[in-house]
PDB file with SEQRES, HELIX, SHEET and CRYST1 records, atoms N, CA, C and O in Angstrom:
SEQRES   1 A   73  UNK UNK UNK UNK UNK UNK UNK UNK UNK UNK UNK UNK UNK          
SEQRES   2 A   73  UNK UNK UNK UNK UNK UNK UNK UNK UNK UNK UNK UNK UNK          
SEQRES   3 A   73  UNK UNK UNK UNK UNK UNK UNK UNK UNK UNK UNK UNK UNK          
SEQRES   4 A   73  UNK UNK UNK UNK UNK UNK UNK UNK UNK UNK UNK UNK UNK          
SEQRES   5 A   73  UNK UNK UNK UNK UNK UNK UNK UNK UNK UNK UNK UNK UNK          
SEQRES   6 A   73  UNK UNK UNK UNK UNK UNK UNK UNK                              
SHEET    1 AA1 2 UNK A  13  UNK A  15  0                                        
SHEET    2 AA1 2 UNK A  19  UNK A  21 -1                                        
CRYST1    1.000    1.000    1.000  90.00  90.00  90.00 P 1           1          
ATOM      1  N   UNK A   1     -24.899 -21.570   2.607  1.00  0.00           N  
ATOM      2  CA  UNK A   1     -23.598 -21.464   1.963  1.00  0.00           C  
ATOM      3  C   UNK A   1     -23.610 -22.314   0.706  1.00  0.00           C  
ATOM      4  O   UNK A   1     -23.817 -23.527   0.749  1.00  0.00           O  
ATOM      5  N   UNK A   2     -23.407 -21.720  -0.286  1.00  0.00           N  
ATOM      6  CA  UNK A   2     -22.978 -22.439  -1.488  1.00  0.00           C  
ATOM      7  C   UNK A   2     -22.138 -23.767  -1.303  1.00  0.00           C  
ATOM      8  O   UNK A   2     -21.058 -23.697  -0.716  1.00  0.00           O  
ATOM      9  N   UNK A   3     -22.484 -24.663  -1.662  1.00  0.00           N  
ATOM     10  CA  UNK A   3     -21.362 -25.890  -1.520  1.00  0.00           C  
ATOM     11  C   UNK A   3     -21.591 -26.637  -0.394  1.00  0.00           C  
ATOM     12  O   UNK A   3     -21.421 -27.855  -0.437  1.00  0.00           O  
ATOM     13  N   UNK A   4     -21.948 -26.092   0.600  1.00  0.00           N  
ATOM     14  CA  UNK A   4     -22.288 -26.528   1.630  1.00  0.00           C  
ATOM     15  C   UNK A   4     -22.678 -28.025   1.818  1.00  0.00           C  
ATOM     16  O   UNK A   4     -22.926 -28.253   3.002  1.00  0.00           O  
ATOM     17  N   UNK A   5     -22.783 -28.912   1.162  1.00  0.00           N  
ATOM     18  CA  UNK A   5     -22.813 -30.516   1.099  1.00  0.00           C  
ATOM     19  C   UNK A   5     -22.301 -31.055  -0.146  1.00  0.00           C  
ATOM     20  O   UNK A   5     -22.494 -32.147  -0.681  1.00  0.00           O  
ATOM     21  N   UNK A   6     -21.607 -30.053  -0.491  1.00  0.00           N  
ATOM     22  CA  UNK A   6     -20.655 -30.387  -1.492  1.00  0.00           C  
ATOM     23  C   UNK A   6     -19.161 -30.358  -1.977  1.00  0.00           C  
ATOM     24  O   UNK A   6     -18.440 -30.132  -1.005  1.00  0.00           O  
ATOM     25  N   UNK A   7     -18.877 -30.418  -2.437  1.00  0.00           N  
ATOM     26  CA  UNK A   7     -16.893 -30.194  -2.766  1.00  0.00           C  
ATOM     27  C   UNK A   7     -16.900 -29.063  -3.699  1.00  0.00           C  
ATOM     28  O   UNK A   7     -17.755 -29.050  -4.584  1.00  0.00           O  
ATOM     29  N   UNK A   8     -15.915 -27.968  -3.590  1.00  0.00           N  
ATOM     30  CA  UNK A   8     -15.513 -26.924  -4.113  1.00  0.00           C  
ATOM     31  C   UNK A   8     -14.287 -26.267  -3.647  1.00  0.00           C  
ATOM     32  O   UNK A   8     -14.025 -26.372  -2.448  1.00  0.00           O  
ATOM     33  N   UNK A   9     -13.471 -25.586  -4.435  1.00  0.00           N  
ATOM     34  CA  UNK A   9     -11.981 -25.409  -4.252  1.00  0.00           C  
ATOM     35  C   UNK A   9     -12.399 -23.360  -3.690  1.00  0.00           C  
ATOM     36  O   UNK A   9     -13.363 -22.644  -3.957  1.00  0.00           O  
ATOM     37  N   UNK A  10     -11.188 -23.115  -2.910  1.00  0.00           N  
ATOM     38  CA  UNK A  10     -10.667 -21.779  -2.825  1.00  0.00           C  
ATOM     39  C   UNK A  10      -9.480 -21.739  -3.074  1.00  0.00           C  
ATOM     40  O   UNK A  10      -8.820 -22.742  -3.345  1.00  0.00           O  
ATOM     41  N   UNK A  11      -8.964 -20.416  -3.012  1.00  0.00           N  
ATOM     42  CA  UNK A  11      -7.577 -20.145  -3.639  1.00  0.00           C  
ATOM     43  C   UNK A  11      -6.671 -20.195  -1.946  1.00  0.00           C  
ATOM     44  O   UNK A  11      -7.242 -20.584  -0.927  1.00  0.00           O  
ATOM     45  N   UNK A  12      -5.769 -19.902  -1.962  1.00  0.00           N  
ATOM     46  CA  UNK A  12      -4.702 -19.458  -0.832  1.00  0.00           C  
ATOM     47  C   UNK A  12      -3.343 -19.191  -1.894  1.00  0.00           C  
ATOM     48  O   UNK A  12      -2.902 -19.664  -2.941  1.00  0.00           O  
ATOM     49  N   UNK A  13      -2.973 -18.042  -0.838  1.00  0.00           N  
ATOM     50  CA  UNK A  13      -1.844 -17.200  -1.425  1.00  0.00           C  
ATOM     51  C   UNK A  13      -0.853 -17.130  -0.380  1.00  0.00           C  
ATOM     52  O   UNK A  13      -1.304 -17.260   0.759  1.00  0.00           O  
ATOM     53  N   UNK A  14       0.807 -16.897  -0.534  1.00  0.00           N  
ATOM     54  CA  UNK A  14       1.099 -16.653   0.966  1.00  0.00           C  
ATOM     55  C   UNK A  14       1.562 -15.677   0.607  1.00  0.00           C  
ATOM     56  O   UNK A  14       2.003 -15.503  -0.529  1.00  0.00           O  
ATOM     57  N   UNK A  15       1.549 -14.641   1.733  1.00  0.00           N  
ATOM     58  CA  UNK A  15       2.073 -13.122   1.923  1.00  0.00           C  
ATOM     59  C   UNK A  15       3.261 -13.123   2.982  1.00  0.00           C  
ATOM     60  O   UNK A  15       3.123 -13.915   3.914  1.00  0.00           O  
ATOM     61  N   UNK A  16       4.121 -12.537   2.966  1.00  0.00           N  
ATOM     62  CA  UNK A  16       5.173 -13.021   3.986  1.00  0.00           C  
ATOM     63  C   UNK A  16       4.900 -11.925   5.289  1.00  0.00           C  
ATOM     64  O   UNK A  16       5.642 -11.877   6.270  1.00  0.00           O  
ATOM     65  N   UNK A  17       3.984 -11.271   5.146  1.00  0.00           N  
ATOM     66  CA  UNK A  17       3.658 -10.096   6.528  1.00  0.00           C  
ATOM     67  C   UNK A  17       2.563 -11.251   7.257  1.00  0.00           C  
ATOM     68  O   UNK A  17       2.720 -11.480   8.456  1.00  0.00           O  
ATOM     69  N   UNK A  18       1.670 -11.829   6.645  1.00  0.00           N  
ATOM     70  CA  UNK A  18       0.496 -12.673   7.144  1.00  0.00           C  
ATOM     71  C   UNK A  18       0.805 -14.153   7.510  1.00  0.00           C  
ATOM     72  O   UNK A  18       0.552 -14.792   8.531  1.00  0.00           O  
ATOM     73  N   UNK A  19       1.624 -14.599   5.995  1.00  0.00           N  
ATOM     74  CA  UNK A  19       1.572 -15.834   5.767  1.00  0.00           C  
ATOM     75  C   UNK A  19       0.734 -16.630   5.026  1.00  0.00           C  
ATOM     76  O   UNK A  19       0.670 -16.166   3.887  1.00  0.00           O  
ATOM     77  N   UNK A  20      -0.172 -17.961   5.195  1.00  0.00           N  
ATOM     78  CA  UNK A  20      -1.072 -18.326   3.824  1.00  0.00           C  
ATOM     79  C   UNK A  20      -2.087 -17.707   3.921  1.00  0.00           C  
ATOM     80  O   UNK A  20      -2.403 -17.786   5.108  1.00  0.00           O  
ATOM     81  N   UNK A  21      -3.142 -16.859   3.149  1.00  0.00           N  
ATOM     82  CA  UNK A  21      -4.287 -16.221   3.231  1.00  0.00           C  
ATOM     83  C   UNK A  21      -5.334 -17.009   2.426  1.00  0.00           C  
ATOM     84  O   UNK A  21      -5.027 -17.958   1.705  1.00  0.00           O  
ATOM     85  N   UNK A  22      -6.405 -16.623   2.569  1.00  0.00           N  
ATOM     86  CA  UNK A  22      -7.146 -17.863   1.913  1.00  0.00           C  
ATOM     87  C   UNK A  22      -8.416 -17.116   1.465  1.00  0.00           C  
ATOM     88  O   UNK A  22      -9.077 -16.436   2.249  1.00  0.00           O  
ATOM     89  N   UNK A  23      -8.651 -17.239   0.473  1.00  0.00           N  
ATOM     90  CA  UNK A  23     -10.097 -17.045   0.131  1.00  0.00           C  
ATOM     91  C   UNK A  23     -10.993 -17.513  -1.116  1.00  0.00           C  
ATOM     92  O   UNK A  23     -10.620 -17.842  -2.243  1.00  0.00           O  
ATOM     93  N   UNK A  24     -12.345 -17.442  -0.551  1.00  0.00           N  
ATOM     94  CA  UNK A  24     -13.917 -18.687  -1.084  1.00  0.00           C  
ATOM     95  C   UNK A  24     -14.110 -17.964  -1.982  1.00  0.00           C  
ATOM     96  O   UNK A  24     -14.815 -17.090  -1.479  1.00  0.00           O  
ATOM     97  N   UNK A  25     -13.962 -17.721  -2.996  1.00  0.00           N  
ATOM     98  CA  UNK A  25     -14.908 -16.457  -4.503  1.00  0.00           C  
ATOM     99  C   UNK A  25     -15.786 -17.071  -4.342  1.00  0.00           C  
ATOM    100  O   UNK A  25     -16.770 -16.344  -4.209  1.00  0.00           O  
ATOM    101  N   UNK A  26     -16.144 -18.647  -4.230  1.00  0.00           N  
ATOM    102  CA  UNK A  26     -17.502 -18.927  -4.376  1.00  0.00           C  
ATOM    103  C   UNK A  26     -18.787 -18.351  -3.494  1.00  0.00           C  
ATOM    104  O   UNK A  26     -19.896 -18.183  -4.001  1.00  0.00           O  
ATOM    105  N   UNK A  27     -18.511 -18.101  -2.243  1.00  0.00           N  
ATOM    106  CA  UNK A  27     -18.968 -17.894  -1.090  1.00  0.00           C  
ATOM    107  C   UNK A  27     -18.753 -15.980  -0.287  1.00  0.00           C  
ATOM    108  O   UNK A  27     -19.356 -15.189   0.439  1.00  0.00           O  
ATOM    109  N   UNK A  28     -17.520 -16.106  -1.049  1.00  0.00           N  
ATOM    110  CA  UNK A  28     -17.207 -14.053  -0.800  1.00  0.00           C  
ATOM    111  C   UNK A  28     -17.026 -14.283   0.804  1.00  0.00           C  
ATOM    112  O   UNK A  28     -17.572 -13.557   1.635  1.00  0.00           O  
ATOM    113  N   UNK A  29     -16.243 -15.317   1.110  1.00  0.00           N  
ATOM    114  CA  UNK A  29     -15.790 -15.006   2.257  1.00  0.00           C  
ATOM    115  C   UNK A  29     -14.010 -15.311   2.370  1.00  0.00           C  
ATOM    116  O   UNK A  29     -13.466 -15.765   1.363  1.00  0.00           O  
ATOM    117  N   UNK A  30     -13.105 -15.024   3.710  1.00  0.00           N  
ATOM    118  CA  UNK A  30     -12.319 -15.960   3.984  1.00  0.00           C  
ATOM    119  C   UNK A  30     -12.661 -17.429   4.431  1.00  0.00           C  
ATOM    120  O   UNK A  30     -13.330 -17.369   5.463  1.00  0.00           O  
ATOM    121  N   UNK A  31     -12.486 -18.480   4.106  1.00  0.00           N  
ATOM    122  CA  UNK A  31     -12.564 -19.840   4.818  1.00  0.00           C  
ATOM    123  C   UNK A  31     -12.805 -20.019   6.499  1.00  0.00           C  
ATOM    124  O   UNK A  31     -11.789 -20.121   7.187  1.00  0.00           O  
ATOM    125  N   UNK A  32     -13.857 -20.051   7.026  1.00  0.00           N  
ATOM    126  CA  UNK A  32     -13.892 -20.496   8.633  1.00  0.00           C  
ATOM    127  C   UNK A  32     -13.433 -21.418   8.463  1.00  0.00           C  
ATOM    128  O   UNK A  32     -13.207 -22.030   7.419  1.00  0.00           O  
ATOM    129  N   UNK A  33     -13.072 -21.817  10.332  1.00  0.00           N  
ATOM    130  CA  UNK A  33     -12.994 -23.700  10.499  1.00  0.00           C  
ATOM    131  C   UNK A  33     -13.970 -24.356   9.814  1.00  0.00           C  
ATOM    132  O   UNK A  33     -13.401 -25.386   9.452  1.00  0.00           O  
ATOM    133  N   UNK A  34     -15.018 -24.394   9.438  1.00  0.00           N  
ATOM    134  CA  UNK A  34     -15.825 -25.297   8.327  1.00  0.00           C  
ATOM    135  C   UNK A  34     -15.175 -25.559   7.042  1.00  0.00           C  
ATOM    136  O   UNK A  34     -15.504 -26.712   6.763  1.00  0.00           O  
ATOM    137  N   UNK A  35     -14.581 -25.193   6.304  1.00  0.00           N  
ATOM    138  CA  UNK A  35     -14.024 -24.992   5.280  1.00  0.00           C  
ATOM    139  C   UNK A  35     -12.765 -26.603   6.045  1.00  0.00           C  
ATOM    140  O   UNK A  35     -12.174 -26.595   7.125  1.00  0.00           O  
ATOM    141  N   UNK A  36     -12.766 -27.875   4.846  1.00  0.00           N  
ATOM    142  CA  UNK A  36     -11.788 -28.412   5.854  1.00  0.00           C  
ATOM    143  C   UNK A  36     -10.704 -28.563   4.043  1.00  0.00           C  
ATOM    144  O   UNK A  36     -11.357 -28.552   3.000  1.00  0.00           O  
ATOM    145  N   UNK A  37      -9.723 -28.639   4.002  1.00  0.00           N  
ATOM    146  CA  UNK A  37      -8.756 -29.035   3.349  1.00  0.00           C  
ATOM    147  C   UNK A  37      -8.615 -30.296   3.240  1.00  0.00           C  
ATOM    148  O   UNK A  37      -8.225 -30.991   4.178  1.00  0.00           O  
ATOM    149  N   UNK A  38      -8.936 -30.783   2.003  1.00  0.00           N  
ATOM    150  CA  UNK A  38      -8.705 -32.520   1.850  1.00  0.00           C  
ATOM    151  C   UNK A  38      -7.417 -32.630   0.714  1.00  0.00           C  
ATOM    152  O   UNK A  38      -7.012 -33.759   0.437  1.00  0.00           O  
ATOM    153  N   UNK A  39      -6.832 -31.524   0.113  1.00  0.00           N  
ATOM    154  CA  UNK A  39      -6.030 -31.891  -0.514  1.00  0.00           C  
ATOM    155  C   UNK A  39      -5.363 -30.426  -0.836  1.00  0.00           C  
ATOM    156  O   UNK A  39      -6.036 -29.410  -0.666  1.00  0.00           O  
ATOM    157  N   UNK A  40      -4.178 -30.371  -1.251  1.00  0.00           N  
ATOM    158  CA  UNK A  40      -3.339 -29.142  -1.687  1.00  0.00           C  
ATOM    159  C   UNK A  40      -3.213 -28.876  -3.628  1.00  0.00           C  
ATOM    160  O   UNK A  40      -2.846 -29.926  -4.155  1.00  0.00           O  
ATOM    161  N   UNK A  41      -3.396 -27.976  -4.437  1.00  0.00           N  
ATOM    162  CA  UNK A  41      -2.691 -28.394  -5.777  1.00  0.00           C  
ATOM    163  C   UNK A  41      -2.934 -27.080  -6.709  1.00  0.00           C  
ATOM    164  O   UNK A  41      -3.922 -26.345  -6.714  1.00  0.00           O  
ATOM    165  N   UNK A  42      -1.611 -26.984  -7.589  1.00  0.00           N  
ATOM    166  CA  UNK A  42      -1.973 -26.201  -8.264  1.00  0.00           C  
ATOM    167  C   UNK A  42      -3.145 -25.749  -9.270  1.00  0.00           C  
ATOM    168  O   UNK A  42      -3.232 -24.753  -9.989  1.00  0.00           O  
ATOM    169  N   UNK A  43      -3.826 -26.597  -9.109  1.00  0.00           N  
ATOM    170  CA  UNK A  43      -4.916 -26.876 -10.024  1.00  0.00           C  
ATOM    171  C   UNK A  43      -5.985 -27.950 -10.654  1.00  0.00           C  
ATOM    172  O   UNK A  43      -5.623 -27.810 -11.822  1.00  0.00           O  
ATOM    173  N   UNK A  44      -6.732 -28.637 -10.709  1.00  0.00           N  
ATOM    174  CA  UNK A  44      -8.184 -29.456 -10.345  1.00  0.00           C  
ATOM    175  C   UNK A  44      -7.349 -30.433 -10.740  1.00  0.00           C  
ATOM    176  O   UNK A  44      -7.159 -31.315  -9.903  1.00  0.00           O  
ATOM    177  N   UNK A  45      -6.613 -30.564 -12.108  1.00  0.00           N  
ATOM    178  CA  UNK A  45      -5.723 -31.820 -12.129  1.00  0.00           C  
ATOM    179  C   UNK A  45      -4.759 -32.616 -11.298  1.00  0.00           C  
ATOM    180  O   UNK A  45      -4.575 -33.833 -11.264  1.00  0.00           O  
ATOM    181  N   UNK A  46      -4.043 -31.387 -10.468  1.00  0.00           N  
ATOM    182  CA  UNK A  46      -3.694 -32.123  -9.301  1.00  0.00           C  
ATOM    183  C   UNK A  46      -4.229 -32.873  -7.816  1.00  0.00           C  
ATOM    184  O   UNK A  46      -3.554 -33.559  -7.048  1.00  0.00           O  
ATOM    185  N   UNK A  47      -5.755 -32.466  -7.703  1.00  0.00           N  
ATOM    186  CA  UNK A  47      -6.449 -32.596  -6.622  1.00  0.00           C  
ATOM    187  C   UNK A  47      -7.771 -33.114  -6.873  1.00  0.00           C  
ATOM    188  O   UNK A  47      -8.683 -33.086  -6.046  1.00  0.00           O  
ATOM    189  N   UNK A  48      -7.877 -33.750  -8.442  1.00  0.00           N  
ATOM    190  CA  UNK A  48      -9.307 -34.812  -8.464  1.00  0.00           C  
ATOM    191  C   UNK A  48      -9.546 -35.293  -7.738  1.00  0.00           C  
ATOM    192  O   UNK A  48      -8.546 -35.782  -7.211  1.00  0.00           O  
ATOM    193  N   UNK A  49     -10.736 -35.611  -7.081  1.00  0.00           N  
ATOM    194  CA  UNK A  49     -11.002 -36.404  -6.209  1.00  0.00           C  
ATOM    195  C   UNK A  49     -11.484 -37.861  -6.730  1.00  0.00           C  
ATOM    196  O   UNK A  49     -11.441 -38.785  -5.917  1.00  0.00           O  
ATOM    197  N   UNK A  50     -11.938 -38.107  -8.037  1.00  0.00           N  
ATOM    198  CA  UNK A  50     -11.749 -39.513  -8.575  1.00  0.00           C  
ATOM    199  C   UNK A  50     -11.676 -39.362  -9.555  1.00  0.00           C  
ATOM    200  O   UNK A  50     -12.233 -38.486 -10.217  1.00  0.00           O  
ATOM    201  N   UNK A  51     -10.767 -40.413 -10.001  1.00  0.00           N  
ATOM    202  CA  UNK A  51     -11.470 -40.462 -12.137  1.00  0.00           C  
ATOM    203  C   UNK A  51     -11.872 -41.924 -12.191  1.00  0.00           C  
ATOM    204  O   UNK A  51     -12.088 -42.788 -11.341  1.00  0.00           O  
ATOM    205  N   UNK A  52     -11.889 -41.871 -13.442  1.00  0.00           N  
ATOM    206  CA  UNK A  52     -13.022 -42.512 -14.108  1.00  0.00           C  
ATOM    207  C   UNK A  52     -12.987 -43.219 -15.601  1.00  0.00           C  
ATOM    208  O   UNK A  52     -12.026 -43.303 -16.367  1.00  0.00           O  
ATOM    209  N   UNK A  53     -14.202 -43.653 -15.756  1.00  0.00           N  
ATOM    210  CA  UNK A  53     -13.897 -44.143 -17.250  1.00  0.00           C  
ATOM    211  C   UNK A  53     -15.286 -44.603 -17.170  1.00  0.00           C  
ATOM    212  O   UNK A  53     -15.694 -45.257 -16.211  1.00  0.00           O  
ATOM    213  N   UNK A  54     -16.259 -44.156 -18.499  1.00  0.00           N  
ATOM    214  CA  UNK A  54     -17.684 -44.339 -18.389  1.00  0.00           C  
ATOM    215  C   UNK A  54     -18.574 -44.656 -19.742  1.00  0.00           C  
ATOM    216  O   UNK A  54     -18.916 -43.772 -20.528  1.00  0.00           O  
ATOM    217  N   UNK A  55     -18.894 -46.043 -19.891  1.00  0.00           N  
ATOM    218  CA  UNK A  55     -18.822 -45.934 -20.934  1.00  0.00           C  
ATOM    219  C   UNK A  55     -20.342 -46.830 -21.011  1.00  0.00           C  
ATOM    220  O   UNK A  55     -21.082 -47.090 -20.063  1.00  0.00           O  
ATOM    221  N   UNK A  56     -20.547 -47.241 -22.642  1.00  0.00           N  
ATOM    222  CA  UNK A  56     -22.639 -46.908 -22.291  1.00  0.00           C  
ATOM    223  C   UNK A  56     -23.040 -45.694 -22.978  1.00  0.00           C  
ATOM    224  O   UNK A  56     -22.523 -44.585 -23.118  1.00  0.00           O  
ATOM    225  N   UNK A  57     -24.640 -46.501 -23.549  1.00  0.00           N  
ATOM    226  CA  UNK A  57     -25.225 -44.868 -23.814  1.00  0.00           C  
ATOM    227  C   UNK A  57     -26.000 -44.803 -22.764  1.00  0.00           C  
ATOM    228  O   UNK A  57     -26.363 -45.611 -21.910  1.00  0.00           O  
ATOM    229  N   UNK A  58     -26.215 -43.535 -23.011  1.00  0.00           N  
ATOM    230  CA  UNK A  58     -27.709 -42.815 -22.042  1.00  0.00           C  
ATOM    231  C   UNK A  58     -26.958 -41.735 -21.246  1.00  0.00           C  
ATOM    232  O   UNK A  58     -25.775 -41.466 -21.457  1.00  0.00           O  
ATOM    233  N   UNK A  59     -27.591 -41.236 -20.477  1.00  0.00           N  
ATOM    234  CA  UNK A  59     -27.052 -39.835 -20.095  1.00  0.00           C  
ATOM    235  C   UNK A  59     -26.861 -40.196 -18.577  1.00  0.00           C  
ATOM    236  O   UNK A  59     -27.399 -40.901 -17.724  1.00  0.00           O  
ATOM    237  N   UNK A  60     -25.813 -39.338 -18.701  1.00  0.00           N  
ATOM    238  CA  UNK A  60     -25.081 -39.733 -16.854  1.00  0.00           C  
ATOM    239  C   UNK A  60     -25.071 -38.233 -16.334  1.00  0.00           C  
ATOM    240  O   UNK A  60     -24.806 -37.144 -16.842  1.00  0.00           O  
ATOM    241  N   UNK A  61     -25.453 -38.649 -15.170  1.00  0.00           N  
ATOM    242  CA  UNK A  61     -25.306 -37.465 -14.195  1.00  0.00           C  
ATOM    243  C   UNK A  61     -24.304 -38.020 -13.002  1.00  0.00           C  
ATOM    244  O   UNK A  61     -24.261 -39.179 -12.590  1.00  0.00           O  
ATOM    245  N   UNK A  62     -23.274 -36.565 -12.415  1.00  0.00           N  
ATOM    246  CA  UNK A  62     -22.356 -37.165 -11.128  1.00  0.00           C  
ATOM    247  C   UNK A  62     -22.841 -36.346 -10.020  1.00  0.00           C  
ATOM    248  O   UNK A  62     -22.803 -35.136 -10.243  1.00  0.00           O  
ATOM    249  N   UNK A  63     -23.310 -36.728  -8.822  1.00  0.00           N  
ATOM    250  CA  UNK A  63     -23.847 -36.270  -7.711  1.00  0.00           C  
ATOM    251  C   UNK A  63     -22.980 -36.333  -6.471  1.00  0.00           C  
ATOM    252  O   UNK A  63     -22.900 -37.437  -5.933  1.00  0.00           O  
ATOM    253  N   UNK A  64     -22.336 -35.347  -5.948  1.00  0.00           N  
ATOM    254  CA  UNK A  64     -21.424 -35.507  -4.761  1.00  0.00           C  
ATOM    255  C   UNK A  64     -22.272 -34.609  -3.708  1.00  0.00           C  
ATOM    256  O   UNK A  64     -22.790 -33.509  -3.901  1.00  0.00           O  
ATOM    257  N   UNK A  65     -22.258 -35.345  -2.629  1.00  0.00           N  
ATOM    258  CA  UNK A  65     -22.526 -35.323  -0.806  1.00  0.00           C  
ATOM    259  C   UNK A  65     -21.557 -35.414  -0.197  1.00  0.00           C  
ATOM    260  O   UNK A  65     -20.851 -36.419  -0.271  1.00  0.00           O  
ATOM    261  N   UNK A  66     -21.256 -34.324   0.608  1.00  0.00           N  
ATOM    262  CA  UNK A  66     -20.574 -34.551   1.615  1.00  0.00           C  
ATOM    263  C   UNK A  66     -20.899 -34.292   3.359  1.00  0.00           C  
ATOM    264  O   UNK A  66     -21.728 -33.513   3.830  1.00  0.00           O  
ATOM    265  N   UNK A  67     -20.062 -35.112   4.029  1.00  0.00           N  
ATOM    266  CA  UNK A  67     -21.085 -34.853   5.668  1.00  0.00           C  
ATOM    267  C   UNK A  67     -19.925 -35.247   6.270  1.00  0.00           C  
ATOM    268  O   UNK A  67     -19.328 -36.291   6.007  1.00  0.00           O  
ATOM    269  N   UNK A  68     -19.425 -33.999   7.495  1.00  0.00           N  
ATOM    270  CA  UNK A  68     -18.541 -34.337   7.981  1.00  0.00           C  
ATOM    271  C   UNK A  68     -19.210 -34.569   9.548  1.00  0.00           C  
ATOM    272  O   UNK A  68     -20.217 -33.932   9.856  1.00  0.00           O  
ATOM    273  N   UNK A  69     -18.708 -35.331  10.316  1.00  0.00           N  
ATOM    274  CA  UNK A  69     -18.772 -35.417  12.049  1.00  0.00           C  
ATOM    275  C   UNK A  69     -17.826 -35.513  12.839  1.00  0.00           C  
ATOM    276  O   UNK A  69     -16.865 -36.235  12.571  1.00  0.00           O  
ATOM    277  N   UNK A  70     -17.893 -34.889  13.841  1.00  0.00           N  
ATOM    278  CA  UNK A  70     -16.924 -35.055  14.560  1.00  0.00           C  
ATOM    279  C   UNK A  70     -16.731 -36.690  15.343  1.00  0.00           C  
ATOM    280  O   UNK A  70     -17.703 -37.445  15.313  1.00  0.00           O  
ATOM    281  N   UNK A  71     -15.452 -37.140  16.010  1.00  0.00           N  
ATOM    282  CA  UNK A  71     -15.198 -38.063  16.479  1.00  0.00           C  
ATOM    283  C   UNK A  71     -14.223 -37.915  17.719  1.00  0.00           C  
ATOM    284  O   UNK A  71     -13.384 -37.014  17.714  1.00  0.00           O  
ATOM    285  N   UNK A  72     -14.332 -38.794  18.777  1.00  0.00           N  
ATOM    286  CA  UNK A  72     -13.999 -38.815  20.057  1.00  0.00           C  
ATOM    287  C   UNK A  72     -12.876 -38.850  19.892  1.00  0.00           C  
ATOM    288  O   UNK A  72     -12.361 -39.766  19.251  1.00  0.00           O  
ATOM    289  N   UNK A  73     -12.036 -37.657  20.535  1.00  0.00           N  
ATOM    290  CA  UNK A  73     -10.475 -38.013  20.612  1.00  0.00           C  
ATOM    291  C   UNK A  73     -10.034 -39.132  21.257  1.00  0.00           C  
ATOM    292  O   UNK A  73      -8.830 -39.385  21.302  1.00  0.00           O  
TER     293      UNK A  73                                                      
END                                                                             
């Protein structure tokens, strides 16, 4: 899966026959339970996951991992 140890957004829409519908363009699927929701927003500005301020020469690269586990109720 694309993204798959990484962060990437899908859309959701609500339909009032269904309710919220959801879907990955990145992936060409609907969202399984894998897919987890860490934030809601109309758009990347509302749902950054950090900012920043970077300053220096030389060339920067940003590398995101993600790893989820489960935990004992």
């Amino acid at each position: 899966m694309i993204g798959g140890d990484a962060s990437h957004a899908w859309v959701a829409v609500w339909c009032p026959a269904l309710g919220w519908v959801e879907f990955d363009a990145t992936n060409n699927l609907m969202p399984p339970d894998e897919h987890i929701a860490l934030a809601w927003g109309r758009d990347y500005g509302d749902v950054s996951p950090t900012t920043a301020i970077v300053g220096g020469a030389g060339a920067h690269q940003v590398e995101v991992a993600v790893s989820v586990e489960p935990i004992a109720a």
